[in-house]
C-alpha positions in Angstrom: -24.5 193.8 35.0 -25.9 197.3 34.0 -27.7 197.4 30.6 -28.2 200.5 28.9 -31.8 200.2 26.8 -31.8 200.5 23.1 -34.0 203.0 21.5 -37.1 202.0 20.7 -38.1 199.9 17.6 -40.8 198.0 16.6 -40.4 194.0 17.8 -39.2 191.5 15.3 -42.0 189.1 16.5 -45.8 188.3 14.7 -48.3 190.2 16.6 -50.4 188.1 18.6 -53.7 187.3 17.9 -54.7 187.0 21.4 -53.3 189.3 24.6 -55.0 188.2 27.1 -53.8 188.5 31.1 -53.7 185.9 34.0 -54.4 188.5 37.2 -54.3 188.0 40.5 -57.9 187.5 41.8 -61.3 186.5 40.5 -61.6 190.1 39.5 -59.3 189.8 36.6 -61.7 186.7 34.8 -58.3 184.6 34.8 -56.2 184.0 37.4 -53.5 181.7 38.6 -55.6 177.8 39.8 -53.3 175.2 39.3 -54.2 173.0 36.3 -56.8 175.5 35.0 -54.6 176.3 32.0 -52.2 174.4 29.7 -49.3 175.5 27.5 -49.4 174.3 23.8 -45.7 175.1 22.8 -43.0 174.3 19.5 -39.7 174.1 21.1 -38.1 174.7 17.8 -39.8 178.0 17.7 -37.7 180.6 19.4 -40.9 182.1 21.3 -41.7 178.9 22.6 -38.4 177.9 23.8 -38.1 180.8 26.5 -41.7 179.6 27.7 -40.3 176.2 27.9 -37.5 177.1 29.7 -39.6 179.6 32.0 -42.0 176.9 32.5 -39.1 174.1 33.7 -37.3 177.1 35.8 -40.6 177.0 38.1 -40.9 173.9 38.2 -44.9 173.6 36.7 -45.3 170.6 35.1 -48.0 169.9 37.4 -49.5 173.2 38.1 -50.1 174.2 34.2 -48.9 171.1 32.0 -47.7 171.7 28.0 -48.5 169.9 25.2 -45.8 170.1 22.8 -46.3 170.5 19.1 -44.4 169.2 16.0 -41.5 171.8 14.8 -42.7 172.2 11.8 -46.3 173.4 11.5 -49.1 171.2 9.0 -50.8 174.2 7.5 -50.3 175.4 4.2 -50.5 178.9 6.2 -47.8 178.1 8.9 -50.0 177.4 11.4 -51.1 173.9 13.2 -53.9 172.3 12.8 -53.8 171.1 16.0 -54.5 174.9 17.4 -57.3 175.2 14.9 -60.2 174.4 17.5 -58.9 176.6 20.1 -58.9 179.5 17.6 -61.8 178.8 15.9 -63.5 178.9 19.7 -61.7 181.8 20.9 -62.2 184.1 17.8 -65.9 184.5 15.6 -64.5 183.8 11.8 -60.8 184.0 12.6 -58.9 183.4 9.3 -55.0 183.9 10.4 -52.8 180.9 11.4 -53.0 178.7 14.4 -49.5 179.9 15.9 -48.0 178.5 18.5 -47.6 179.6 21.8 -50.5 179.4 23.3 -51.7 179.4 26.7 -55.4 178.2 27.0 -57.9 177.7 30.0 -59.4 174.2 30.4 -62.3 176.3 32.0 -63.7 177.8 28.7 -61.7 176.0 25.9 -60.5 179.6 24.5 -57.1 181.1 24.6 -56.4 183.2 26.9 -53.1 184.7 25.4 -50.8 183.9 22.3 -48.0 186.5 23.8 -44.9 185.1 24.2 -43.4 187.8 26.4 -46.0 187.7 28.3 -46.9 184.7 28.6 -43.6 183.7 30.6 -44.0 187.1 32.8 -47.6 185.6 34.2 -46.1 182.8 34.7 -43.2 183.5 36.7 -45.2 186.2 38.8 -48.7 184.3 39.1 -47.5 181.3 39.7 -45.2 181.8 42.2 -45.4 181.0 46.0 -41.4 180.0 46.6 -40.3 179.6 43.2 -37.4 180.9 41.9 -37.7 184.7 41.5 -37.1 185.3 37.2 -38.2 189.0 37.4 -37.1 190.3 40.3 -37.7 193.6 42.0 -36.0 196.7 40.7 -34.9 194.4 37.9 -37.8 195.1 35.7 -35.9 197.8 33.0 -32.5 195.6 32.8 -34.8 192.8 31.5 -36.7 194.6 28.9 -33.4 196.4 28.2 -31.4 192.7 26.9 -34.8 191.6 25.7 -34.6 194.6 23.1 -30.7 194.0 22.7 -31.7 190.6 21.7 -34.2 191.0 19.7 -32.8 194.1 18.0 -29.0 193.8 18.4 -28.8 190.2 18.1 -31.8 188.5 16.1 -32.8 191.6 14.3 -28.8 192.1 13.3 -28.3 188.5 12.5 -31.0 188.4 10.1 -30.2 191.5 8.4 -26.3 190.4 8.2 -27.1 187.6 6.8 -29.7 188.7 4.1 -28.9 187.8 0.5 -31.2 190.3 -0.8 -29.7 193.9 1.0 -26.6 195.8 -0.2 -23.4 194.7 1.0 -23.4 197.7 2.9 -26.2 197.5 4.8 -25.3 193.7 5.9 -21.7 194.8 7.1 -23.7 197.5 9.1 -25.5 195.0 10.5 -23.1 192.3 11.4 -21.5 195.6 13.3 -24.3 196.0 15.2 -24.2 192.4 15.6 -20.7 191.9 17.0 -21.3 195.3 19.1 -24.1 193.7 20.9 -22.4 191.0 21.7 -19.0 192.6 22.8 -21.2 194.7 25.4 -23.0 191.4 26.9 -19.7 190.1 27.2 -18.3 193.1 29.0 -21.1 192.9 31.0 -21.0 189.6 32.2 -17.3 189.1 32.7 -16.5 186.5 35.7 -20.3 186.3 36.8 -22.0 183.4 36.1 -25.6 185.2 35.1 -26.4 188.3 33.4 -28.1 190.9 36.2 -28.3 189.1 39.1 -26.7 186.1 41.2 -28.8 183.9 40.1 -30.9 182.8 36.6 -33.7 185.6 35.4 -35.8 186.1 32.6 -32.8 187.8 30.9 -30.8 184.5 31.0 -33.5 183.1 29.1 -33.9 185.7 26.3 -29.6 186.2 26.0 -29.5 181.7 25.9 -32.2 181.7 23.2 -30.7 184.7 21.7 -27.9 182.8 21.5 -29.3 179.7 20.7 -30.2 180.7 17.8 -27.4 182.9 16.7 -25.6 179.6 16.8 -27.9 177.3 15.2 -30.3 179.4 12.6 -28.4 182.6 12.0 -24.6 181.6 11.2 -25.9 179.6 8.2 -26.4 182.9 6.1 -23.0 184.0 7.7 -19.3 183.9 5.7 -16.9 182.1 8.0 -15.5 185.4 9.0 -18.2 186.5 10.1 -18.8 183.6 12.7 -15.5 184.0 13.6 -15.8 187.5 14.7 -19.0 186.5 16.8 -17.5 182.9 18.2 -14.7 185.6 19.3 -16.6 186.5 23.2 -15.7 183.7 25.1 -17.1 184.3 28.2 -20.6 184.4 26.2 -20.5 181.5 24.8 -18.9 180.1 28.0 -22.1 181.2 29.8 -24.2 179.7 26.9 -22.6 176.3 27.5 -23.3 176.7 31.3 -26.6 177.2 31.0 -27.0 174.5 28.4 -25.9 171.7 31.2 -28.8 173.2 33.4 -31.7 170.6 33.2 -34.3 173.4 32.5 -32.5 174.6 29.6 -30.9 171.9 28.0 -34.1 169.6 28.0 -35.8 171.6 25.5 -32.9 172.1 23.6 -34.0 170.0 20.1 -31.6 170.5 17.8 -33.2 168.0 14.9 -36.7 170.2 15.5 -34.8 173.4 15.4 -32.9 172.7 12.0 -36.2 170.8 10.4 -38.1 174.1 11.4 -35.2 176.4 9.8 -34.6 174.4 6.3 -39.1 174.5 6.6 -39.0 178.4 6.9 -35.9 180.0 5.4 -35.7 181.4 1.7 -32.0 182.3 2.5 -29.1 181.1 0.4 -26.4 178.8 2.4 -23.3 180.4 3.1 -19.6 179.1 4.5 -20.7 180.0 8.0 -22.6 176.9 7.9 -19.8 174.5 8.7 -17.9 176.3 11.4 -20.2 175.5 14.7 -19.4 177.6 17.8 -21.1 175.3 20.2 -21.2 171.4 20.3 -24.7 172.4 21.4 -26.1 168.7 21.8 -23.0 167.7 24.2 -22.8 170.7 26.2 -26.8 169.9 27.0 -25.9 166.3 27.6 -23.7 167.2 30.3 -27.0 167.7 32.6 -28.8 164.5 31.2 -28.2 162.8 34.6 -30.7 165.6 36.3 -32.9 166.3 33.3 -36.6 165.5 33.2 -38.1 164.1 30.3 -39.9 165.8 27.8 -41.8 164.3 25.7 -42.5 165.4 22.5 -44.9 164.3 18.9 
């Protein structure tokens, strides 16, 4: 699939507290030694769920292990408390919340990043060494180009559409940019079974969790026309259901976690988009269960 790029806007996600970079020597202070780091990851959270996912593709359970976090954050300031330590250590005086992701090093008890993005692209280049290939080469500005389509054209939109606060003209203008998006991904993929390439990259992940949670966040602040109009691209959501069978997807996929973390967060009003599902999410993701790994969760 060819992806045009979107102009530039600025990202829909927190900035990070911490950016830090896994090299690939001693040179860069961290680099890739199995088991030196550790994920600490909320699966509900939509940043977390592409690590997860990343994380499963490339098979690391052994090489950097995750300890998953309850969906919904303790803190009165969004944050978890079970974080609190490694921030406290990493940053003199740090007064923000303890956000999940996070990947830490065992070495030094600090984190070394709290970057989703790029999190998942050290990952999947660092930790390599006959893995499957998620960025490959000359691939590198169709990624970014459907990670801004999601995040602008899909996220971005959704939220907007669905705002009870904006003029009605601004949220039809938005579900258009919405339902655009989505008509061009499903242009774009057609007969093929995955986005860019013949096989799963990072752009799989960001379009599933796009869709994800299109399908089980967003379409609650949506009329039932509207979710009609978006439930109307089969091949997406054909593709969506694929990749939902795939173990590394579909074990991550909590649907309870993701709907706690939504009714914890949102200060949206209901709408009739609510009761028409476009997905039977949790059956689609059962229809893997017989290769899926277990992942085990507070």
């Amino acid at each position: 699939m060819s992806v045009t790029p979107l102009a530039a806007h600025l990202s829909t996600r927190p900035t990070a507290a911490f950016r830090g970079r896994i090299g690939r020597d001693a040179r860069s202070g961290h680099y890739a030694v199995p088991r030196r780091y550790r994920l600490h990851l909320a699966a509900a959270d939509p940043d977390c769920l592409r690590i997860a996912v990343t994380h499963s593709l490339l098979g690391l359970d052994k090489a950097c292990p995750v300890t998953f976090l309850p969906a919904v954050p303790d803190c009165p300031d969004g944050g978890h408390s079970a974080l609190r330590p490694l921030y406290d250590a990493s940053a003199h005086r740090y007064t923000g919340p303890a956000l999940a992701p996070v990947l830490s090093d065992d070495w030094s008890g600090r984190i070394v990043s709290s970057h989703g993005p790029d999190i998942a692209r050290d990952l999947a280049r660092h930790f390599g060494g006959g893995r499957p290939t998620l960025y490959p080469c000359g691939a590198q500005s169709q990624i970014e180009a459907v990670e801004r389509m999601c995040a602008l054209g899909i996220e971005e939109a959704a939220q907007r559409a669905g705002a009870a606060d904006t003029e009605e003209a601004e949220r039809t203008a938005a579900l258009d940019t919405l339902v655009t998006t989505l008509g061009v991904l499903e242009r774009g993929l057609g007969a093929h079974e995955h986005l860019i390439s013949d096989q799963i990259t990072a752009a799989d992940v960001e379009l599933w969790v796009a869709l994800v949670q299109l399908d089980t966040v967003h379409r609650h602040h949506l009329d039932a026309a509207a979710v009609h109009r978006i439930a109307d691209h089969p091949a997406l959501w054909a593709y969506a259901r694929r990749l939902a069978a795939h173990p590394a997807f579909g074990a991550h996929l909590d649907l309870d976690a993701i709907a706690r973390r939504h009714h914890a967060r949102c200060q949206g009003l209901e709408a009739a988009g609510a009761a028409v599902q476009i997905l039977d999410w949790e059956t689609h993701a059962a229809d893997g269960s017989a290769v899926r790994p277990q992942v085990n969760r507070p």
